[in-house]
N, C-alpha and C positions, 0 to 999 in steps of 0.2 A: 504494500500500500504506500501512497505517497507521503503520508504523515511519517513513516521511517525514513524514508529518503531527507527527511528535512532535518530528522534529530541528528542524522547522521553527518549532519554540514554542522550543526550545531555542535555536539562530539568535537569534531574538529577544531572546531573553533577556539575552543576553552583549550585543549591540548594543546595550540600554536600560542595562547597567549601566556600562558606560562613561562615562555619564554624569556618573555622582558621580564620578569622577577628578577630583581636585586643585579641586574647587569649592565645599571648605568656608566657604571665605572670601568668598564672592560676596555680592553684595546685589541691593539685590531694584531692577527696572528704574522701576517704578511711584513715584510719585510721592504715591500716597494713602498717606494717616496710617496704620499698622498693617498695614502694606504684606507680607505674609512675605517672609523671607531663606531659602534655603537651610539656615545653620546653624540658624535658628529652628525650621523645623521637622524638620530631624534630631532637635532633643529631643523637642521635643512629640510625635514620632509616634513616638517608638524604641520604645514599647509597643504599636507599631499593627499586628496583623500580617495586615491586609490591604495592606499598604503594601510594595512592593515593590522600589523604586528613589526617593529622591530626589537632581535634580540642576540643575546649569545649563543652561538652553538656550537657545536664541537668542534677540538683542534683549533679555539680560539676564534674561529670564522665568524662573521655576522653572518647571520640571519635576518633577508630581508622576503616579508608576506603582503603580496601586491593580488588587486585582481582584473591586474590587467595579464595580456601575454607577454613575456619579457623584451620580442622585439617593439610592442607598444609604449613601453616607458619612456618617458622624455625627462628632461631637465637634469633636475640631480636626482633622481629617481635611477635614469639610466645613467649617468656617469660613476654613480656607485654601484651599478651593475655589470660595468664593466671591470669592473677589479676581482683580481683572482683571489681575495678574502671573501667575496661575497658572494654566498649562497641565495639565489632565489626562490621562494616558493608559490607558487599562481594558486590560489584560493579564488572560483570564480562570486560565490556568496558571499555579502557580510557575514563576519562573524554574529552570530547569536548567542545570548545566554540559554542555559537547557530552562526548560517549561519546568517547572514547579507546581505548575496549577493545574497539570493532566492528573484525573480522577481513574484510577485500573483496581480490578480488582486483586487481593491483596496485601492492600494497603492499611496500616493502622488508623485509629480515629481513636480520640476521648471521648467518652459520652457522662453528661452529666446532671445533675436539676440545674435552672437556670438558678443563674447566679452563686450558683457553691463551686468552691474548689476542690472539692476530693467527687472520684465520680471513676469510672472503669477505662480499661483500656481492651477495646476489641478490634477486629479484622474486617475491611469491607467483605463482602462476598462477591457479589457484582452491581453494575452500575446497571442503570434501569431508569424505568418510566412509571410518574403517575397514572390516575386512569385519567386526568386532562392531558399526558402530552407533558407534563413536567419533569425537566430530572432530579431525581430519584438516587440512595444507594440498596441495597438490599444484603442485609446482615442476619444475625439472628437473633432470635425475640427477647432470650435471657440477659442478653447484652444492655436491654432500657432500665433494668431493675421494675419489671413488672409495668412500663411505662414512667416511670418515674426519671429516667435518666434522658428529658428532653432533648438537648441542645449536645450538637457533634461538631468537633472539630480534628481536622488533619493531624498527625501527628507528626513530624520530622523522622524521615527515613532513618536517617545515620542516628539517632538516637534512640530508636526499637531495637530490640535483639537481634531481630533475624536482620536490619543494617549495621551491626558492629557496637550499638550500643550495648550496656552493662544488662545481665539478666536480670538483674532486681529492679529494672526501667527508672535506674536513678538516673539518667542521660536524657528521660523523656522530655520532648519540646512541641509546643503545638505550631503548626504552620499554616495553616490556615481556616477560618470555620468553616463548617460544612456547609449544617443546614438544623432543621431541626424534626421529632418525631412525627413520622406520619401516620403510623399505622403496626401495632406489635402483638404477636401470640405466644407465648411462653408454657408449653402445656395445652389442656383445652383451653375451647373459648373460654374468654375472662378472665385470662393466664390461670384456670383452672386446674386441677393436677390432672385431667385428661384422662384417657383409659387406655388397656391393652387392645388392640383392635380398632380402634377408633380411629379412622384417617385423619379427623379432624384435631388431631391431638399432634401439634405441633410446634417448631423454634423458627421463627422467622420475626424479619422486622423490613420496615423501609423508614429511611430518613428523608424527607424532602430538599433538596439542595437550594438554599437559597442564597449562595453564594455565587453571583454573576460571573466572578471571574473564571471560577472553577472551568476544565473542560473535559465532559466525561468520556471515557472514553470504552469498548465493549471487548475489552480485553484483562487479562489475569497475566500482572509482575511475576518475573521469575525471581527477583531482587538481585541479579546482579550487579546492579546500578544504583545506588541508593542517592546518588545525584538525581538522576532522574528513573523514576519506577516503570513510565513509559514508552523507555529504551529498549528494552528487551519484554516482549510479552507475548502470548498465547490471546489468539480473536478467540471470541467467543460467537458461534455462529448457528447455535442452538439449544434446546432446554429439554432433556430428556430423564430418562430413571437409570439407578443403578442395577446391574445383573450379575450374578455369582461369575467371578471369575474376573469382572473389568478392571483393570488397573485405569486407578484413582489419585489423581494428581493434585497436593492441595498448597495452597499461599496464604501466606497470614504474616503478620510482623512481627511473631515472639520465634518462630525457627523456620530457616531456611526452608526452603520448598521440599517436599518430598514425596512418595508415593506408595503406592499398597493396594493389595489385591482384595475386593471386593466377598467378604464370606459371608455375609447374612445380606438377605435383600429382602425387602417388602417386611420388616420386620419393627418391634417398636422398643425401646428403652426407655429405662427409669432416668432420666437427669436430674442431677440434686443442683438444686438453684446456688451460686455462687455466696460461698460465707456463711450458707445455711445449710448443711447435712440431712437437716432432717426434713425438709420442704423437699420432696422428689417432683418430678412431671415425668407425664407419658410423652415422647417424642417417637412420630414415625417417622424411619427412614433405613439407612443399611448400615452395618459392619464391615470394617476395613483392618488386617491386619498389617504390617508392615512398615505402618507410615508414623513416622514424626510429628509431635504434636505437645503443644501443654499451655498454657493459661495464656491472654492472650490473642492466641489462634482464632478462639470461638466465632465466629460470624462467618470466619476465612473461606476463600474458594473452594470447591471440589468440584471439578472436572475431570470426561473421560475422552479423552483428544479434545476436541473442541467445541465438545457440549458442557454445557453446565447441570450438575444433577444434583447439587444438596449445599447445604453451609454447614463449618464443623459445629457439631453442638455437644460435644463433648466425649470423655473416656476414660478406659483403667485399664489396668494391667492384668495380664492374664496370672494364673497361679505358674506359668512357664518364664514371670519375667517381659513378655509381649508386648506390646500396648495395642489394644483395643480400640480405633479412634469411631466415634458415632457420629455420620452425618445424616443432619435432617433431611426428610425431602424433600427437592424446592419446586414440583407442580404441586406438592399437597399444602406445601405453603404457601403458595404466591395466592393458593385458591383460598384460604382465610381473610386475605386481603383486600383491600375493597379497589379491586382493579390495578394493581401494579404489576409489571412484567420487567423481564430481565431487558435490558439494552443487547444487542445483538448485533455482528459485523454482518454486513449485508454484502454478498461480493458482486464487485461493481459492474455493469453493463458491457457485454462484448459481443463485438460485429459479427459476423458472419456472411452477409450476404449485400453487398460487395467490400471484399477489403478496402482496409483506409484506403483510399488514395482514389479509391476503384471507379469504373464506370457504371453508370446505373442509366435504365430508359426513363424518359418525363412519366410519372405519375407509378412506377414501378416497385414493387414492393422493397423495402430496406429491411433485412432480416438480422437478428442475434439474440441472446440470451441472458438473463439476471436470475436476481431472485424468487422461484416460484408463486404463483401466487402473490404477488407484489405489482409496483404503478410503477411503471417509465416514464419519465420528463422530459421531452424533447425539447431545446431551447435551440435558436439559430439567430442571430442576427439580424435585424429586418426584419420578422417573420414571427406570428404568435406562436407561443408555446404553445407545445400540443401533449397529451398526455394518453396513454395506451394500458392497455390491461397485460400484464404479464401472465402465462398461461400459467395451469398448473405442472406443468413439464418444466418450467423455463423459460418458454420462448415467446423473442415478442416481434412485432411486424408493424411499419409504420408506411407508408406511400411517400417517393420522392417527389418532390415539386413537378410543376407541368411545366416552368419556363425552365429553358436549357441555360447552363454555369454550373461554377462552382462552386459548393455550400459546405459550410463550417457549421458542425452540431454539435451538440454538448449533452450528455447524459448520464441523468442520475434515476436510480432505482432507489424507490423506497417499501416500504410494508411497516405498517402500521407506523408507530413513531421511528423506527429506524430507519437510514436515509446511506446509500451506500455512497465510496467516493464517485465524484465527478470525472467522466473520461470524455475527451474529445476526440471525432473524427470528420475528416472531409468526403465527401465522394464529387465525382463532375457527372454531372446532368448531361447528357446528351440521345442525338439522335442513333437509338439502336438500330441494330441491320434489321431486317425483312424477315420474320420468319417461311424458315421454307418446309414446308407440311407434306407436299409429294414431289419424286419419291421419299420418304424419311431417309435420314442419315442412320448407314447402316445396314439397309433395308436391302431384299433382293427382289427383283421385280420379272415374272414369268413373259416374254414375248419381247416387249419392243416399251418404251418410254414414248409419248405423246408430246409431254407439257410437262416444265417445270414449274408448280403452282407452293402459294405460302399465302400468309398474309402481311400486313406491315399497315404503316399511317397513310389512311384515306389520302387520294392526292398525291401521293409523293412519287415520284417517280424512279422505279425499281430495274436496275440495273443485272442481270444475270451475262457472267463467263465463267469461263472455267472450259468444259469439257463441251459446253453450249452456250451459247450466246442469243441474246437477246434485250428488248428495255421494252417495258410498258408500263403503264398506272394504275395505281392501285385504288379500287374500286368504293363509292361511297362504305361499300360494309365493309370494308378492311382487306377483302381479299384481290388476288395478283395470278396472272399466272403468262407465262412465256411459251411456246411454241416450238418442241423438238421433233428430231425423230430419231432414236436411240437405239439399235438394236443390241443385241448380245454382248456384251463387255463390260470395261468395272469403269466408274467416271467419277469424275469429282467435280462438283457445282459449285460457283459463289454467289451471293445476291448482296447488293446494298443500295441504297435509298436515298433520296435528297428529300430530306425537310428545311424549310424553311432557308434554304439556300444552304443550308451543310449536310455533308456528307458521313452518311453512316459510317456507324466500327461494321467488318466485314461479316458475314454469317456462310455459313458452307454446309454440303450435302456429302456426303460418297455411301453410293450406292453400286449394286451388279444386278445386270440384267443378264437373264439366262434364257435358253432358247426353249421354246415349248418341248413338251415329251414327246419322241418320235412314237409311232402307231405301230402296233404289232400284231401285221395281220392275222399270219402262219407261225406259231401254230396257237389254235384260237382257247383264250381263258378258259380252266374249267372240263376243260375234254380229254376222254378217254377215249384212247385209240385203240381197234386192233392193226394187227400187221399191215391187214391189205389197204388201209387208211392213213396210214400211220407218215405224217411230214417228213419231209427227206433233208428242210431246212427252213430256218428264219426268215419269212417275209414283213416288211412293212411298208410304211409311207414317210417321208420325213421333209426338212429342208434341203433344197436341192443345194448341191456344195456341202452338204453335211457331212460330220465322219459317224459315222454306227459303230461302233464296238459292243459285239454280241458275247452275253455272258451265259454260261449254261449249268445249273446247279454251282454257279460263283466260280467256275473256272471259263475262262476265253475262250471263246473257239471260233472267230473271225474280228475282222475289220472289213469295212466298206464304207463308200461314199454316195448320196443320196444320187440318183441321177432320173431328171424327169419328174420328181416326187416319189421314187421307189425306191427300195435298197430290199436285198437278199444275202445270205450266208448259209452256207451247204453245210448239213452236218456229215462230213468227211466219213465217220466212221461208221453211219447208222448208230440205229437207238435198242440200245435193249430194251426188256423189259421192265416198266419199275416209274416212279414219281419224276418229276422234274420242275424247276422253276428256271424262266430263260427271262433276261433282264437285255435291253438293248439301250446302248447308251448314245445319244445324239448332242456332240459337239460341235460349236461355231464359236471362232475367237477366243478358244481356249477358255469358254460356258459351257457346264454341261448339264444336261437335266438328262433321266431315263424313267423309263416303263417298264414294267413284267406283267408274266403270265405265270401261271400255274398249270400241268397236263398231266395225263402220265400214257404211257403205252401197256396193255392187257400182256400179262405172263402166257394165259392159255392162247394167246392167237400169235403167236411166235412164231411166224414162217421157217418152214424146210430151209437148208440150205442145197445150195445146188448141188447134184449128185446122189441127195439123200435117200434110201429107197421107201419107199413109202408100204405099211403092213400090207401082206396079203389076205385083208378082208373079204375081196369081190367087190372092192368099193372103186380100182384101179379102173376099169372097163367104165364105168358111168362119171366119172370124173370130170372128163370135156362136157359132159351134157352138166354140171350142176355148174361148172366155172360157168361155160355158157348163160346159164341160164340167172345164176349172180349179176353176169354184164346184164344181161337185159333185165333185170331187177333194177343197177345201177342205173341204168340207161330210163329206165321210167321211174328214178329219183327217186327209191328209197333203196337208199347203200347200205351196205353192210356195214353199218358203224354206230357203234354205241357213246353217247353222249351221259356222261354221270353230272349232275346237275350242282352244282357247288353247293357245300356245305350241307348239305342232306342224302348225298351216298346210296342215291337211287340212281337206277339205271332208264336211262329213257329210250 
């Protein structure tokens, strides 16, 4: 997020000015005549105000921190840049002091009755919203002294435990006030002792912040930083429950951050109200083994990656020495409350459809993604803000302007009181190419191409080359179409379009036309042959100039070329008897498309071969008269040939 980008100029900052500490007095390491000092050029440059830090650095060198680029210095700026004692270093930021007044969760606070000095010290849990829209912290309820402990203020990081102060909080410092109580349950309602079983038996609190300067922020300190707490932190980007087994990460200001695996979940404990043993409450929520914790702590974070699931609300030791830490749970507690919810990192809006920079058509849909469930804010310059629904998936979709340029957006997502960062992007408006609708790109087209057809902007005049050429206009309803004649081969089309006197981005097709199925006469689908009927080879019909490549149970057995609209292939060997599928394949232009058939030839009508002697039944002598008399059967058209009828294996 951009807010770390800034602490981290700020970081910087502070570590370069350190520098000039107690180095007025230094000289300079260099041993050339007019050598700069330190104090030298503190005067000469105290009018310089790109000059940001002068100081001592090592090997006796100055150190000079400008934010310009070094060949940009002028005056004595650059003439003490030219000296081989002086170190440059380019800082393009002012330095900044670190933020003090970012609110993470965490964080220590004193809570107290107005106006008394003695009062507790607890742990934010996380930052949060009233039910108007107010910020909010949210802690835990035993923390108010049953409401009584009104009024909250900051405490000084570097003087809590867990930032380097003394563990008996003789170090404690307040830094700034908070806010004061809004809303606390300690036990049941009425910080009642609450029951076993009872959801409503819980440790929560919320403080109202009414401290302008404060700025809260929907993260959880790691305290590495006790300068600044939100330096290093964990977003928080949801509110969920604990489950057996989750490792649970917690912050607070009396011990370092630490973590532990989740062993009692949905479950409730007895908490003894602070100073009193014998005052218990019921508190629902889960047990944690593992984790670090003691007085303090109580209100502090507990997180499982980057959900938040409970505040510490207290613990003990097991009979092994362990410590048992109990966090409450924070939907059962928010839900006591009269409308507060946790503040929450919302992750910020992102493009998709067209990238930055990208081209988009006038009025054309702008795609990308936020927070589910959530509102988009579209700002632009010139132009009202417009505001879109974010889906429950993610996604959201906005329409680009109709007049063509270039536009500057700015977008932020929000959900409910949380508002994520701000991201900007440009896209250019312009006139898109021509959609081209047939043939599709891709597409393979049987016979021959007519017309390259699409649609585009009524009026505009559509230009098609490539593999075809042509221009015409594109029709009140949107559509266009050009005039080809294409047969059998693979092509590549462009179209583009004039609006408004400029010239589309390009659009393109590549498509294959392939030649019709050649026709296969002989031998005919579906038939069963005998001998005396039985095809001797492949006939069909095709395009002439065609090649046939004839396939027979999937092995070759000719080539030919269409002539006149026929083609033929001899089956060389004759046919046994038995099934067969023959496939004829007909190419032009290196397009191929084919056909088949299915047939088979009859086992019992298996012609003799020649020489073969046939039985001596007394059938030999009458033989010429029944061939005979077959022809003249044949001959008054009905032949000896049995037709089996596809897929029903009768005989006709």
């Amino acid at each position: 997020m951009s807010i770390h980008m800034k602490r981290g100029v700020a970081a910087l900052g502070v570590a370069a000015l350190t520098l000039t500490t107690g180095v007025l007095s230094a000289t300079a390491a260099s041993g050339e005549e007019g050598a700069p000092t330190v104090t030298g050029l503190m005067s000469a440059l105290s009018g310089d105000d790109s000059i940001q830090a002068i100081g001592q650095g090592e090997a006796g060198k100055v150190v000079l921190v400008t934010d310009k680029a070094e060949e940009e210095l002028d005056g004595a700026a650059a003439e003490a840049a030219a000296h081989e004692n002086v170190d440059v270093f380019v800082v393009p930021d002012r330095f900044t002091a670190f933020a003090d007044t970012d609110v993470v969760g965490g964080a220590g606070y004193f809570a107290a009755a107005p106006g008394s000095d003695s009062g507790g010290l607890c742990s934010v849990g996380f930052t949060g919203w009233s039910a108007e829209g107010d910020p909010a912290i949210i802690s835990a309820g035993h923390c108010t002294d049953d409401d009584n402990a009104t009024d909250a203020a900051l405490t000084v990081p570097s003087g809590d435990p867990a930032g380097g102060g003394e563990a008996d909080n003789s170090e404690v410092g307040i830094l700034h006030p908070l806010g004061v109580l809004g809303g606390s349950q300690y036990g049941g309602p009425g910080n009642t002792a609450g029951a076993e079983n009872d959801p409503s038996s819980v440790d929560i609190a919320a403080y109202d912040v009414t401290n302008d300067e404060l700025n809260l922020l929907p993260e959880v300190t790691d305290w590495s930083n006790t300068s600044d707490l939100a330096a290093s932190t964990t977003p928080v980007k949801a509110v969920g429950t604990a489950s057996i087994g989750d490792t649970i990460n917690r912050s607070g200001r009396s011990t370092q951050p630490s973590s532990g695996q989740v062993v009692i979940e949905d479950g409730w404990a007895q908490i003894s109200k602070p100073g009193d043993p014998s005052d218990v409450r019921w508190v629902h929520g889960f047990g944690v083994l593992g984790m670090a914790a003691t007085s303090g702590d109580s209100g502090g974070s507990m997180v499982r990656g980057e959900t938040a699931v409970g505040v510490l609300s207290g613990g003990g030791e097991t009979d092994t020495g362990e410590l048992m830490v109990w966090g409450a749970d924070l939907q059962g507690g928010l839900a006591q409350l009269d409308g507060y919810t946790v503040a929450l990192d919302l992750d910020e809006p992102a493009l998709t459809s067209p990238e930055d920079g990208g081209t988009v058509g006038r009025g054309d849909a702008i795609t990308g993604t936020g927070p589910a469930n959530g509102e988009l804010t579209i700002t632009s310059e010139g132009r009202q803000d417009q505001t879109v629904d974010i889906d429950g998936e993610g996604n959201w979709t906005f329409n680009a302007p109709e007049e063509l340029g270039t536009y500057e957006f700015s977008l932020t997502a929000t959900r409910g009181f949380d508002t994520s960062d701000t991201v900007d992007f440009s896209v250019e408006v312009a006139a898109t190419g021509p959609a081209i609708t047939a043939p599709e790109n891709g597409s393979t087209v049987v016979g021959s191409v007519s017309a390259i057809s699409g649609t585009g902007e009524p009026g505009a005049e559509v230009t098609v080359a490539g593999d075809a050429e042509g221009t015409t206009t594109v029709n009140d309803e949107g559509n266009w179409s050009v005039e080809v004649d294409l047969g059998p081969g693979e092509y590549r089309v462009s179209a583009t379009q004039v609006v408004d006197g400029d010239e589309s981005a390009v659009t393109s097709s590549s498509f294959t036309v392939i030649p019709d199925a050649p026709v296969i006469t002989t031998p005919e689908d579906g038939v069963s042959y005998r001998a005396a009927t039985a095809p001797t080879g492949a006939e069909g019909t095709g395009i002439d100039d065609a090649t046939i490549t004839v396939f027979l149970n999937d092995e070759e057995i000719g080539e030919t070329t269409v002539d006149n609209g026929e083609w033929s292939v001899a089956f060389e060997d004759g046919l046994a008897a038995g099934d067969y599928t023959l496939r004829a394949v007909q190419t032009v232009n290196e397009q191929s498309n084919d056909a088949g058939v299915s047939f088979a030839l009859l086992e019992d009508a298996a012609a003799p071969g020649p020489g073969d002697d046939l039985p001596r039944t007394g059938i030999a002598a009458m033989l010429p008269y029944i061939l005979g008399g077959a022809a003249l059967l044949a001959a008054g058209g009905a032949a000896m040939e049995i037709r089996r009828r596809r897929g029903l294996g009768d005989i006709a």
